[in-house]
C-alpha positions in Angstrom: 13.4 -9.0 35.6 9.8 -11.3 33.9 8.4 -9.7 37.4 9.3 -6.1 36.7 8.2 -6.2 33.1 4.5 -7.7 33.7 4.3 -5.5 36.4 4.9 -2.3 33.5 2.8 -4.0 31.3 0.5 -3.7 33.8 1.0 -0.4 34.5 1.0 0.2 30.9 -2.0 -1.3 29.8 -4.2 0.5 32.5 -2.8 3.6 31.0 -4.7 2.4 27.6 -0.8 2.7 25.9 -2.3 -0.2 22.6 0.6 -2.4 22.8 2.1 -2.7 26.3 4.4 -5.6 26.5 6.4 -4.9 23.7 6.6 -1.6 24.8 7.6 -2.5 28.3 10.4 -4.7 26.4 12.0 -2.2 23.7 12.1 0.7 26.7 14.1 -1.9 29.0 16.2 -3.2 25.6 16.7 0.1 24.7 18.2 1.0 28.3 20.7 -2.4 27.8 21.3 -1.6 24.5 20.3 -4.8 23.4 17.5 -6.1 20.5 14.6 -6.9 21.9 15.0 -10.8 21.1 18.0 -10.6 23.3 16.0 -8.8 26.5 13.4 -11.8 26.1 16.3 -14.1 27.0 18.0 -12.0 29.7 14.5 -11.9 31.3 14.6 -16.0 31.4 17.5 -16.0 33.1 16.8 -13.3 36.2 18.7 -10.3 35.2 18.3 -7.4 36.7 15.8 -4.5 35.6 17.8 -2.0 33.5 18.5 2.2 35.9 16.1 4.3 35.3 13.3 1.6 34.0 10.4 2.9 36.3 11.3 6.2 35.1 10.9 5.6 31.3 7.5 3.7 32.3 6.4 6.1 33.8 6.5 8.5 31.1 5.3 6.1 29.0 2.3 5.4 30.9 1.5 9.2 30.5 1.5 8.9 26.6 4.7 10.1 25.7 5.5 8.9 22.4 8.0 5.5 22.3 9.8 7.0 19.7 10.7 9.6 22.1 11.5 7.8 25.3 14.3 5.4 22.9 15.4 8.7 20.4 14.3 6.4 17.5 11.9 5.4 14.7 12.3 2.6 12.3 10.6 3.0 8.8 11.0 0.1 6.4 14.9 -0.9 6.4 16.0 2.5 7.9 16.3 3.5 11.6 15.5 7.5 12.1 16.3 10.2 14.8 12.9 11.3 16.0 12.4 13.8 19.1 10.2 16.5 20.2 9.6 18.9 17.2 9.0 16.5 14.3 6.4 13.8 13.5 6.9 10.4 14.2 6.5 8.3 10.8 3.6 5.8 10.9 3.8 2.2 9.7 0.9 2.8 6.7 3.5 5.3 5.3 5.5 2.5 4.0 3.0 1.5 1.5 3.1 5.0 -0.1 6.8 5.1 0.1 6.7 1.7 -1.7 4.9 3.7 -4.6 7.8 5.6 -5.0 10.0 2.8 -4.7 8.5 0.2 -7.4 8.2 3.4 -9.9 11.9 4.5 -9.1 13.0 0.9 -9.5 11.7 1.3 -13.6 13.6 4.5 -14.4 17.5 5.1 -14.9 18.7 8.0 -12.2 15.4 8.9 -11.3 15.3 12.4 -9.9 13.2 12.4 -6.6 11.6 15.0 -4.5 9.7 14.7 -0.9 7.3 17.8 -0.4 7.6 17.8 3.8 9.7 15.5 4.0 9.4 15.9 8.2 11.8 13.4 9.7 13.0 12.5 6.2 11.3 9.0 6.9 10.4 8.5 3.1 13.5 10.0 1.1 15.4 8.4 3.5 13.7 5.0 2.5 13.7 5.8 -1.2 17.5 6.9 -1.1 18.4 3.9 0.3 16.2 1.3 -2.1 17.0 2.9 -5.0 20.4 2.6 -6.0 21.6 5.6 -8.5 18.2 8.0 -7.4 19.2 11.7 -6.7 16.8 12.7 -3.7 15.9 15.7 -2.6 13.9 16.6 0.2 12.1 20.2 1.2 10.6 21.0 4.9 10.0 24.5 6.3 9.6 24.0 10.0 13.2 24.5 11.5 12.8 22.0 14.2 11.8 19.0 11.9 14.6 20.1 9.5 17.3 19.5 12.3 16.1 15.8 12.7 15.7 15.3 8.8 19.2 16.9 8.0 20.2 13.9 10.6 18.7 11.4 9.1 18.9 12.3 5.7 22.9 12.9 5.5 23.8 9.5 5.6 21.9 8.6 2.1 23.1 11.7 0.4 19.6 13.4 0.1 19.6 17.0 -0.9 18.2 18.6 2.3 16.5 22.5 1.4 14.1 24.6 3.5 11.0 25.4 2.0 7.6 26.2 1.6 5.6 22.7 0.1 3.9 25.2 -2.1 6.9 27.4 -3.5 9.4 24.3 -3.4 12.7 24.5 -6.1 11.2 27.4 -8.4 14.7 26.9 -9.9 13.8 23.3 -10.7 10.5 23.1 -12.5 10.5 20.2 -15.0 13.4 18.5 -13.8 11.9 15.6 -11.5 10.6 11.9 -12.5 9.0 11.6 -9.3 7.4 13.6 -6.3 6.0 12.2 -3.0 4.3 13.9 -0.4 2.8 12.9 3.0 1.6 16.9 4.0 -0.4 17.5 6.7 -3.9 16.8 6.1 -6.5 16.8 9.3 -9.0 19.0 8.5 -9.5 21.7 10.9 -11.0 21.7 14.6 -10.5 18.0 14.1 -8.9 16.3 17.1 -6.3 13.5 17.2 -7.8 10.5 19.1 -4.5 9.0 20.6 -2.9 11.4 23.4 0.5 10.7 21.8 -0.5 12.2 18.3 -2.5 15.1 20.2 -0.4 15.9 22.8 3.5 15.0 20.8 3.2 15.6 17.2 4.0 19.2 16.4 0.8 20.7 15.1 2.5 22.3 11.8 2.8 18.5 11.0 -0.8 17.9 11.4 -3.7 20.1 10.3 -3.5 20.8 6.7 -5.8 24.0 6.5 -9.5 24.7 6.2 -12.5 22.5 7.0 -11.8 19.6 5.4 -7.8 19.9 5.8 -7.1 20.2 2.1 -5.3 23.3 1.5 -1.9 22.1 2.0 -2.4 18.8 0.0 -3.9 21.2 -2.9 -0.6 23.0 -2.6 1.4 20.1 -2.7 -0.4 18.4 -6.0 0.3 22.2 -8.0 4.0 22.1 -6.5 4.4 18.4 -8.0 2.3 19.6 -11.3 5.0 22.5 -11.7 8.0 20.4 -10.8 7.9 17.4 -12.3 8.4 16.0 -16.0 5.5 15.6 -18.6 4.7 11.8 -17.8 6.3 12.5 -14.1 4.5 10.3 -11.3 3.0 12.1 -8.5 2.1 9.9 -5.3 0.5 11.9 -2.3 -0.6 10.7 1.4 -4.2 11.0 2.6 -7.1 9.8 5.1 -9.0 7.5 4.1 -12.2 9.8 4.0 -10.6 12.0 2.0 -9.8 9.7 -1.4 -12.6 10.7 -3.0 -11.9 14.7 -2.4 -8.0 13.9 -3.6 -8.9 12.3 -6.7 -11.5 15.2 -7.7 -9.0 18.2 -7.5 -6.2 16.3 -8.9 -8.9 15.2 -11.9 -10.5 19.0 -11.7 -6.6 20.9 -12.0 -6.6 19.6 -15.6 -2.3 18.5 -14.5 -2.8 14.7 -14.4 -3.9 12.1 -15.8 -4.1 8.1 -14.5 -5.6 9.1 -10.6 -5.5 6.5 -8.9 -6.1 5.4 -5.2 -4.2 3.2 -3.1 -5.0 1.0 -0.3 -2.1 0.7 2.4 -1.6 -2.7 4.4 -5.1 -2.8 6.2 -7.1 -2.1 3.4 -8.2 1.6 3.8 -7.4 4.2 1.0 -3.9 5.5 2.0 -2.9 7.7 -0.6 -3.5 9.1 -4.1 -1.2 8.6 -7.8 -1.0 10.3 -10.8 0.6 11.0 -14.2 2.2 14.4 -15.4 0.1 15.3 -18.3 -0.8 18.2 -20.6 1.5 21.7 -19.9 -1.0 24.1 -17.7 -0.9 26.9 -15.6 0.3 25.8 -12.2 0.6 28.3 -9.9 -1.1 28.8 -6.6 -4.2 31.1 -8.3 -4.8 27.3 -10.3 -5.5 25.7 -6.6 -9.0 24.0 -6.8 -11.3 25.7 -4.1 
């Protein structure tokens, strides 16, 4: 099998795929059904390459997604059903998920919502860290809604199909805490790695207008409207666009307490506030 494995890595790396050999070694564990620690050992000892190994590889080598080839994403402690039709969470995510997480940890039954929620990666993760939360979760596009309602069933996470920026009219007031990791890439903007360009459904993506804004703006008045006076809001970005963030959270007159966040490597990940003075928060308050 160590034979057939360098020779995918191989094939792998002169595809440009970032991180070949483990690749190469969670498609041929996921075939076994085995961990990864335990296909390192069956390849010491000469087993055989796993059916339909070349095949996945293959695939691979053409920049479809991991996640897809194995069905599967893991995202902090939880493992997620991921597929065609929803985006694949990212590892920086975590950090703005552990936001949530350490403010959660502070309040008794916190009441939680996840403005496009997409695979469900981060209610999922906050349902199952925070013992006593009640979760809620809101997506509109059908096809990631299928995947989240699978995910998200397990942990008991109220699942509803929505607009990010008409989200629980029904429910204004009522939260402690809103997250949201909405789709931000500004507009003619191109995804650099093939898997994000070619995989991730576009909906997921592009957040409107040239600098990709418009849904992030919707999201901060949907988390100004729902939440609690003192309610924390916590809300995914680029890195080039903290500075923007901060100014129409500062400029809606909402919050108070902005505050930007670095995730693991350093760059500015994602964007807090505090529920302040009672406003006007519907869509005609948007910051343009």
């Amino acid at each position: 099998m160590e034979d057939a494995l360098r020779s995918a890595e191989q094939r792998l790396r002169e595809a440009g795929v970032p991180s070949p050999r483990v690749d190469v070694e969670l498609l041929a564990a996921h075939l076994l059904g085995v961990s990864r620690g335990r296909l390192q050992a069956l390849a010491l000892t000469g087993a055989d390459v796993p059916e339909g190994f070349e095949a996945l590889i293959e695939e691979r080598a053409e920049r479809v997604p991991l996640q897809h080839l194995t069905g599967k994403a893991f995202f902090r402690g939880v493992e997620l059903s991921v597929g065609p039709g929803v985006f694949v969470p990212r590892p920086e995510t975590e950090s703005v998920a552990q936001l949530v997480i350490d403010r959660a940890l502070g309040l008794e039954r916190p009441r939680i919502v996840d403005l496009g929620t997409g695979s469900g990666a981060i209610a999922a993760a906050v349902a199952d860290e925070v013992p006593g939360a009640e979760v809620h979760a809101v997506e509109l596009s059908e096809l990631a809604l299928a995947w989240a309602a699978r995910n998200l069933e397990p942990f008991g996470v109220h699942l509803t199909r929505g607009d990010l920026a008409a989200a629980l009219p029904e429910q204004d007031g009522s939260f402690d805490i809103v997250v949201s990791n909405p789709p931000y890439i500004p507009e003619g903007a191109v995804p650099v790695d093939p898997e994000v360009a070619a995989h991730d459904p576009d909906v997921a993506l592009y957040g409107g207008g040239l600098d990709g804004l418009e849904l992030p703006r919707a999201a901060a008045v949907t988390a100004a409207r729902l939440l609690k006076p003192g309610g924390y809001f916590v809300m995914e970005h680029a890195e080039t666009q903290a500075a923007a963030v901060a100014a129409f959270l500062e400029d809606l007159g909402a919050w108070g307490a902005v505050t930007t966040h670095q995730d693991l490597t350093g760059r500015d990940r994602a964007t807090s506030a505090v529920r302040g003075i009672e406003q006007d928060t519907t869509t005609d308050a948007v910051p343009r």
